[in-house]
N, C-alpha and C positions, 0 to 999 in steps of 0.2 A: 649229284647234289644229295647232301644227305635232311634225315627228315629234322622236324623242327623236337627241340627236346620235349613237348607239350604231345605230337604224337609216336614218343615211344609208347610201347604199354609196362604198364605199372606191375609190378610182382609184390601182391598184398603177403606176406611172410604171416602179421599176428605177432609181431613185435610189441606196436602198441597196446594191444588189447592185453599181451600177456604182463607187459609192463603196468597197464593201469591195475589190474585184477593181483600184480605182486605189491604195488601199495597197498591197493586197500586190507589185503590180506596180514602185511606186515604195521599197516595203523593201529589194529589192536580192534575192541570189539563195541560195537555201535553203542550209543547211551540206550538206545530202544532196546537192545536186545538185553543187556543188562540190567534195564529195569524189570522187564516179562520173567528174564528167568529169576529177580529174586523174590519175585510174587510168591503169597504161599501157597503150595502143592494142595492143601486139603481147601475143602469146598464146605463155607457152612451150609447148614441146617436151612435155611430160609433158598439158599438156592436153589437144593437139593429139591426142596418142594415147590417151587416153580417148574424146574425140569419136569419132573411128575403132572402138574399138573397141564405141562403145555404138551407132554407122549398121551396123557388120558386125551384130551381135546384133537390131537391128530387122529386119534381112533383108535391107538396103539395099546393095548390091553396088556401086552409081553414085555 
């Protein structure tokens, strides 16, 4: 008697996983990411002196 198709065992290859991870890859590129990266690079003046003053309150001198 052979077994029932429920106890063959399963051979997980990573078809799907590679299949889902080839869509999202060929979807193109998230709105999130898109919007971060066209934030601007430079950092005003007002941030800069929070930074400073929130390394002086750590105890950070350097």
């Amino acid at each position: 008697m052979t077994k029932h198709i429920s106890d063959q065992p399963r051979r997980h290859t990573g078809s799907r996983l590679r299949e889902y991870t080839r869509q999202e890859r060929e979807s193109g590129t998230h709105p999130a990411i898109a919007f971060l990266r066209a934030r601007p690079k430079t950092r005003n003046e007002e941030n800069r002196k929070i930074a400073e003053y929130a390394r002086i309150e750590r105890g950070r001198l350097t």
